[in-house]
ChimeraX commands (.cxc) that place a marker at each C-alpha (Angstrom):
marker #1 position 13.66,38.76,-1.48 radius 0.5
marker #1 position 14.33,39.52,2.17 radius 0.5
marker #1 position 13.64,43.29,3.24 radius 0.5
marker #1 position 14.46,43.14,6.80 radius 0.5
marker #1 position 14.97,40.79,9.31 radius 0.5
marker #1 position 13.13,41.71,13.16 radius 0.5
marker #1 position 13.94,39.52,15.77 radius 0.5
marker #1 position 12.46,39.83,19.34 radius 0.5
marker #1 position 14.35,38.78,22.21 radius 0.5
marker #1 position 11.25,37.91,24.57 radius 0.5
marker #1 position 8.75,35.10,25.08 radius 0.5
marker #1 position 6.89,33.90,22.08 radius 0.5
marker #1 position 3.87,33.91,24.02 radius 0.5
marker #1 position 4.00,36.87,25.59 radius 0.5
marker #1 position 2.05,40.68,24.48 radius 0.5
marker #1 position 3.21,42.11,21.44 radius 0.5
marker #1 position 3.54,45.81,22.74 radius 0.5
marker #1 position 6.83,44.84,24.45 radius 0.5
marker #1 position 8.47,43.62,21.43 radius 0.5
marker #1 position 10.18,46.20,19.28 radius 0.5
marker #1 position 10.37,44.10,16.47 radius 0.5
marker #1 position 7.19,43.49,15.84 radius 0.5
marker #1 position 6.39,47.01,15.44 radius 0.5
marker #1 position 9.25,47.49,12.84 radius 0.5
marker #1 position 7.87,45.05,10.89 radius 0.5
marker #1 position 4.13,46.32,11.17 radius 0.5
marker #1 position 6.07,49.65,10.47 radius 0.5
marker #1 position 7.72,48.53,7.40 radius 0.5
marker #1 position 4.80,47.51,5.94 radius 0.5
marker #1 position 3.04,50.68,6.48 radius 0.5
marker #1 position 5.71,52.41,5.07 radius 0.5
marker #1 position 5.66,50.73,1.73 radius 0.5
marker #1 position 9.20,49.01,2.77 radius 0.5
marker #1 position 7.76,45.59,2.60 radius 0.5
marker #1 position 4.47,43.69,1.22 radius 0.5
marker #1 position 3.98,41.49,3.91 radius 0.5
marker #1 position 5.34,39.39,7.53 radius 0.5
marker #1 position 6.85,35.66,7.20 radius 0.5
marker #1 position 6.98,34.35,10.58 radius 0.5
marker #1 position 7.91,30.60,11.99 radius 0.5
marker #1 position 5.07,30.80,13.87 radius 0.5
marker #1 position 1.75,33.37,13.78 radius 0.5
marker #1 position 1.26,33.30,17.40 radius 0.5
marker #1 position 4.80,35.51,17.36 radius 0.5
marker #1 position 2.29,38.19,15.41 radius 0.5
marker #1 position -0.71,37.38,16.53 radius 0.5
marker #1 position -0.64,36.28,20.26 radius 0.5
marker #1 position -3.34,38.82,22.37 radius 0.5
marker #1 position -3.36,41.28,19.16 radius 0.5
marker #1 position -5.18,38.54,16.69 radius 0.5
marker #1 position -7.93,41.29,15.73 radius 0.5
marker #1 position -5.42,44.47,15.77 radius 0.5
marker #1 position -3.25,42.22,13.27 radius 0.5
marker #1 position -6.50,41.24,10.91 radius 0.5
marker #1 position -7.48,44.84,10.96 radius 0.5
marker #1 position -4.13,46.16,10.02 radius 0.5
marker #1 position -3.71,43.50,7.33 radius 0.5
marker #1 position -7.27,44.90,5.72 radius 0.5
marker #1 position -6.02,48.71,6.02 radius 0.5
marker #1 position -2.41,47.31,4.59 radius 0.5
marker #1 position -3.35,44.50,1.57 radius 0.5
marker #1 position -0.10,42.88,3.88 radius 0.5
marker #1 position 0.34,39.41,3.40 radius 0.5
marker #1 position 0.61,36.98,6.33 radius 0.5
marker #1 position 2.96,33.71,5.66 radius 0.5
marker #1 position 4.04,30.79,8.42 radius 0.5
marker #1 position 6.03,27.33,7.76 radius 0.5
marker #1 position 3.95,25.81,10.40 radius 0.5
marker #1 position 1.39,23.85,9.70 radius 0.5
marker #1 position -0.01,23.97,13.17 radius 0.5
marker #1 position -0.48,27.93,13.67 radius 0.5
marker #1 position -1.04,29.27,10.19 radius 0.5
marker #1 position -2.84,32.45,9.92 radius 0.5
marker #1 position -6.17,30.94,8.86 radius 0.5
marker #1 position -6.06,29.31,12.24 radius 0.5
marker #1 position -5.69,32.80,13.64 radius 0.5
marker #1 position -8.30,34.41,11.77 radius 0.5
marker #1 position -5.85,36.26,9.30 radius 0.5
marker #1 position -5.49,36.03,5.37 radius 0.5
marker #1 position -2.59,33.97,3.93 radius 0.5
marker #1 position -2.24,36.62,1.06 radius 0.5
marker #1 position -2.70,40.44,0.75 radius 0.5
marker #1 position -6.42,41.54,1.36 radius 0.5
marker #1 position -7.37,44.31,-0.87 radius 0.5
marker link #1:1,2 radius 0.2
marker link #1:2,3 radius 0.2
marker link #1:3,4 radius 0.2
marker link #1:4,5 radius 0.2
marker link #1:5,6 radius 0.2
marker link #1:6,7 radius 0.2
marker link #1:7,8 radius 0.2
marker link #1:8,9 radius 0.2
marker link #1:9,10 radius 0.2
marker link #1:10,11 radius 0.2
marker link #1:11,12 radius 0.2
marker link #1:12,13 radius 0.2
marker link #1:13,14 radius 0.2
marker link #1:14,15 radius 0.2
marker link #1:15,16 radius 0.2
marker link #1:16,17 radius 0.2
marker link #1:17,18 radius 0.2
marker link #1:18,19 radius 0.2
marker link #1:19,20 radius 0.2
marker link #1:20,21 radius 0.2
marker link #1:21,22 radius 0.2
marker link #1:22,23 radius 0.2
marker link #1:23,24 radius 0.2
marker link #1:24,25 radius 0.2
marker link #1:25,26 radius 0.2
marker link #1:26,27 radius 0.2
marker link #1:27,28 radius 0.2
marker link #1:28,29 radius 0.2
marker link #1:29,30 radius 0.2
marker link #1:30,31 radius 0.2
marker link #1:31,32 radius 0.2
marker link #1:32,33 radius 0.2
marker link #1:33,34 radius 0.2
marker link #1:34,35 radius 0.2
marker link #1:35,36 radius 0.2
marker link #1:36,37 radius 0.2
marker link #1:37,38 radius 0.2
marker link #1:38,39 radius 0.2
marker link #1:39,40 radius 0.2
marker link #1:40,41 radius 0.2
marker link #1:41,42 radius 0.2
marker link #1:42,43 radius 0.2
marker link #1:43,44 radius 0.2
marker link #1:44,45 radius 0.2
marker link #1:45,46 radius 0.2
marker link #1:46,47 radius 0.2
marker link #1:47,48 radius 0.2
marker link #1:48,49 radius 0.2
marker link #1:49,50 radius 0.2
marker link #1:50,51 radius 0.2
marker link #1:51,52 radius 0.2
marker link #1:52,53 radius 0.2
marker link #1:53,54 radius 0.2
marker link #1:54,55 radius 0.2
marker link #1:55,56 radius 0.2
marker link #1:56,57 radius 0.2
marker link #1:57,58 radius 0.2
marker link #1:58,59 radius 0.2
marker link #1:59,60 radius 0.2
marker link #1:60,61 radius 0.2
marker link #1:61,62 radius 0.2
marker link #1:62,63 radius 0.2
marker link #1:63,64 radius 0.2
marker link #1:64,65 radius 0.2
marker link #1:65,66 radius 0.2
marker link #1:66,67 radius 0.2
marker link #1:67,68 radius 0.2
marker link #1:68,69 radius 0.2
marker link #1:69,70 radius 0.2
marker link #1:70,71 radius 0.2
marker link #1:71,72 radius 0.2
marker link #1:72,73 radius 0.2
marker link #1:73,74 radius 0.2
marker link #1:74,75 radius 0.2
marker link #1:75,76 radius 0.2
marker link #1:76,77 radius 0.2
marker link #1:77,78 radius 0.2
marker link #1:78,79 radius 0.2
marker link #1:79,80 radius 0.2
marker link #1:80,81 radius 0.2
marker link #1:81,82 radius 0.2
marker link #1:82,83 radius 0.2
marker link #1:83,84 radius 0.2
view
């Protein structure tokens, strides 16, 4: 079941800090609205906040999920499922 959608407008490669909707979806998280983040791609969570992400996923239990089978979150350093 969907939650919420978040979509940035800005380049996938680009810092996190500018892109609202990745801090909604941290946020919803946080807030108990969600269990967890399913991106196309991790580097759209993870690009320049990699250990920020894989300490907020041990504080959370949030689980991390990708369709690519390029840039999954083990490639990032990140848990594919909650980690408490």
């Amino acid at each position: 079941m969907v939650v919420a959608e978040f979509v940035d407008h800005a380049d996938p490669l680009g810092d996190r800090d500018g892109c609202p909707g990745w801090h909604n979806a941290l946020t919803a998280v946080e807030e108990g609205k969600a269990m967890g983040i399913i991106t196309p791609l991790m580097v759209m969570l993870s690009r320049g906040k990699v250990e920020h992400l894989a300490a907020w996923q041990r504080h959370t239990g949030a689980y991390l999920l990708t369709s690519s089978v390029i840039d999954t979150p083990e490639a990032n350093g990140l848990l594919t499922q909650g980690a408490a």
